[in-house]
C-alpha positions as CSV (number, residue, x, y, z in Angstrom):
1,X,43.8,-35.9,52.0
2,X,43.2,-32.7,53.5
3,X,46.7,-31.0,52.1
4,X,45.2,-32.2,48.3
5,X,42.2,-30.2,49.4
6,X,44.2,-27.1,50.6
7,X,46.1,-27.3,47.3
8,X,42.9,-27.9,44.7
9,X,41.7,-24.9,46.4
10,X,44.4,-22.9,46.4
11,X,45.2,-23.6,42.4
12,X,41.2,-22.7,41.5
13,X,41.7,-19.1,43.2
14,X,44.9,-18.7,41.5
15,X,43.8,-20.1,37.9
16,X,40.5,-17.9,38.7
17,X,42.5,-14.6,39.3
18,X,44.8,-15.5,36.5
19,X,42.5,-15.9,34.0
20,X,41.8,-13.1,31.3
21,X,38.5,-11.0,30.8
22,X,37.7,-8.8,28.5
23,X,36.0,-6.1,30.6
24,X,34.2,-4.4,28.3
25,X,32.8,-7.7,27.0
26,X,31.7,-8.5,31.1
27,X,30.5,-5.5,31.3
28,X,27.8,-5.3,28.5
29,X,27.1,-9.0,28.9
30,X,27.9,-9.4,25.2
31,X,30.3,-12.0,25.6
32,X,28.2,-13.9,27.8
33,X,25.3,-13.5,25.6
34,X,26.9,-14.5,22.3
35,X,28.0,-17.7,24.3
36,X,24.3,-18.1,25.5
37,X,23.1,-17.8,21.9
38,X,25.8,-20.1,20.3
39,X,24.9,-22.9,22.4
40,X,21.2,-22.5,21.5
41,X,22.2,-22.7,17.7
42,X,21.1,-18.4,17.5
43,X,24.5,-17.2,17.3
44,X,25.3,-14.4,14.4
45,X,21.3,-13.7,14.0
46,X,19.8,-10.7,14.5
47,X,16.7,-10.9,17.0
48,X,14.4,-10.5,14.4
49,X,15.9,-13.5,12.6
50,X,16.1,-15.7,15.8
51,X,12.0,-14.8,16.2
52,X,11.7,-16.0,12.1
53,X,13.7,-18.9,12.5
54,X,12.1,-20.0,16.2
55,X,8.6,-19.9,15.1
56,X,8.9,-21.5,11.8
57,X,10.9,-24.7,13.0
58,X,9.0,-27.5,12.7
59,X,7.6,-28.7,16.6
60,X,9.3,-31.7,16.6
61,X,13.0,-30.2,16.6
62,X,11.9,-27.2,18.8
63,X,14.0,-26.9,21.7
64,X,12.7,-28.1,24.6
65,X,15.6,-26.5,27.1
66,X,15.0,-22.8,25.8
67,X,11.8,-20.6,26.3
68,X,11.5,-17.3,24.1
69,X,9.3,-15.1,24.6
70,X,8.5,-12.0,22.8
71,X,8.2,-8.8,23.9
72,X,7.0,-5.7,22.2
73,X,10.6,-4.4,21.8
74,X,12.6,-7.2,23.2
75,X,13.3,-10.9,22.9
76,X,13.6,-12.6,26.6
77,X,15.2,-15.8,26.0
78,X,16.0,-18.0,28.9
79,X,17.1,-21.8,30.0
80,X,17.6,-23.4,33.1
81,X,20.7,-21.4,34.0
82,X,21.1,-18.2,32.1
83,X,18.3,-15.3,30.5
84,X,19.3,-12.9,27.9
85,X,17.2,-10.2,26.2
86,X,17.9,-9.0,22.7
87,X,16.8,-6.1,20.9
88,X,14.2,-6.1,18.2
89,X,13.9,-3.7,14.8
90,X,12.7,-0.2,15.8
91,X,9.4,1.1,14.6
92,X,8.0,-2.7,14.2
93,X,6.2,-5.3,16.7
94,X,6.2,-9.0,16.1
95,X,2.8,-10.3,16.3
96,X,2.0,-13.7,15.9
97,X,-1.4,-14.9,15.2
98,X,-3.0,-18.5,16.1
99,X,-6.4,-18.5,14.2
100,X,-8.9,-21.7,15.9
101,X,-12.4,-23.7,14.9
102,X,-12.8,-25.8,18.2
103,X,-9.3,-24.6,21.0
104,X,-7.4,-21.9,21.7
105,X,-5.2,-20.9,25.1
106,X,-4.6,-17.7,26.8
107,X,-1.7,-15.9,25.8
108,X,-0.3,-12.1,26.2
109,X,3.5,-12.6,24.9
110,X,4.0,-15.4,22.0
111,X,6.4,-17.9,23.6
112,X,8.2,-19.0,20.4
113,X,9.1,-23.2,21.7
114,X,6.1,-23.6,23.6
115,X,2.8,-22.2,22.1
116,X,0.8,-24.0,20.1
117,X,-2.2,-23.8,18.2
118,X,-4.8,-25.6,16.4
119,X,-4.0,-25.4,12.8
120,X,-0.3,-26.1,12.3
121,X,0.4,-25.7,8.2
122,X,-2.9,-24.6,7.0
123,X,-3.9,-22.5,4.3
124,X,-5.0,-19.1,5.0
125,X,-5.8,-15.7,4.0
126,X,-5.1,-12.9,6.4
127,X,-6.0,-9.3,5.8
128,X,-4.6,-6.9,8.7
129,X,-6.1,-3.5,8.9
130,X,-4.9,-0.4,10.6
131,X,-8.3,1.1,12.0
132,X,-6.5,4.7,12.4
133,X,-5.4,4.9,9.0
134,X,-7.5,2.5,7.4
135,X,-4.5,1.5,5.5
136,X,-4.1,-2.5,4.5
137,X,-1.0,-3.8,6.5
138,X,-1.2,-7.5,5.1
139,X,-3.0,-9.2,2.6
140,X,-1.9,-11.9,1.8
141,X,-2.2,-16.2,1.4
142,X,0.0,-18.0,3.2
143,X,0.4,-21.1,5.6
144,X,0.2,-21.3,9.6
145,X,3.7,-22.9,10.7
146,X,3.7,-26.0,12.0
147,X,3.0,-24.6,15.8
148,X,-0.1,-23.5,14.4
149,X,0.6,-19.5,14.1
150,X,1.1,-17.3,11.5
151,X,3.4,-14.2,12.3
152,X,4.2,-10.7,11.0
153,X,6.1,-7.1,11.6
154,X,3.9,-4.7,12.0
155,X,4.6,-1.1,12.3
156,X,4.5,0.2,15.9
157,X,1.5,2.2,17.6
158,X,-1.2,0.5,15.5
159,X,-4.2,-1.2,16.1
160,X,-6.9,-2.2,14.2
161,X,-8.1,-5.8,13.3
162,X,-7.0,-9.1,12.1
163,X,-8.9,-11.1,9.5
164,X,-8.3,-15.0,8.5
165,X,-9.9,-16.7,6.5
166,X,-10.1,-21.1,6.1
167,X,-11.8,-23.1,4.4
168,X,-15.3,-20.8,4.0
169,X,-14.4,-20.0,7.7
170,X,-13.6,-17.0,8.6
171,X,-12.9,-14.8,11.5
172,X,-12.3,-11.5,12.8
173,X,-10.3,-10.2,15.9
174,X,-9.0,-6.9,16.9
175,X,-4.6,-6.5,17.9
176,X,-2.6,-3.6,19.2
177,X,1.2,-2.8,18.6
178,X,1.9,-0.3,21.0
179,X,3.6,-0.6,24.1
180,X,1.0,-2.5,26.1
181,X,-0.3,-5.0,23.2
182,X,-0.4,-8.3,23.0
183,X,2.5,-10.0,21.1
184,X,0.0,-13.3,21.1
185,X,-3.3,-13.4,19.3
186,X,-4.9,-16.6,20.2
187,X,-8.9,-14.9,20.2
188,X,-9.6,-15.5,16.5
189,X,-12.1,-18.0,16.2
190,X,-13.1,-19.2,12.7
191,X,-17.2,-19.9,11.8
């Protein structure tokens, strides 16, 4: 029994030394990555897609072993054994909106498989001003996801405020794009 051990041993160290790695693949962690990403059904899409696809899946086929959080420049995706962080589009910041009549949560970084908010596929208009430039960003009618948000890609380094409107309710809340905004708007209350 203990001479099978020896020789189990033995054979992992030599099929583990034997085995070949691309090392520039190791080293950048793409390899690993694009393995991460394949088995979380993400694999060939950009990080921008991956945040479009996420957010709008319908809550019932989310995945429940994969939180994704966005950043202001960066996706952080993780699961119970593995975290990987993916670029996101220069010059834009994903901000994703959940308007609310009656309950909201805190949030700072919109986690794409676990937030939720109040009014999942709703009609709404939002109108998304910057305040430095007074320039109109979004207006436009669309529908909350099923989560309950709404999400855009907004240019960076602006701020200025976000307006929804529902059902003769509306409400007004302010966001932020640079570096230290919120990627989360859960504030905007509807009367």
């Amino acid at each position: 029994m203990k001479r099978a051990a020896i020789i189990t041993a033995t054979l992992a160290l030599t099929l583990t030394g034997c085995s070949t790695v691309d090392s520039e693949s190791t080293a950048t962690g793409t390899e690993s990555q694009a393995d991460f990403l394949a088995a979380h059904d993400l694999g060939g899409m950009e990080g921008a897609e991956m945040i479009d696809h996420l957010d709008q899946m319908p809550v019932s086929q989310r995945p429940t072993d994969l939180l994704a959080s966005v950043r202001t420049d960066e996706l952080v995706l993780s699961d119970n054994d593995d975290d990987v962080v993916v670029d996101l589009p220069e010059n834009q910041t994903y901000v994703s909106i959940a308007p609310y009549v009656t309950q909201t949560h805190d949030c700072f970084y919109h986690s794409l498989t676990t937030c939720l908010g109040e009014l999942g596929n709703e009609n709404i208009q939002v109108t998304i001003t910057d305040e430095t430039t007074g320039e109109v960003l979004v207006d436009e009618e669309t529908a909350t996801f099923d989560n309950g948000f709404v999400g855009f890609w907004l240019p960076d380094e602006a701020t200025g405020t976000i307006e929804i409107t529902h059902e003769g309710r509306t409400g007004v809340t302010e966001f932020s794009t640079t570096d230290d905004g919120a990627t989360c708007v859960t504030d905007l209350r509807l009367t």
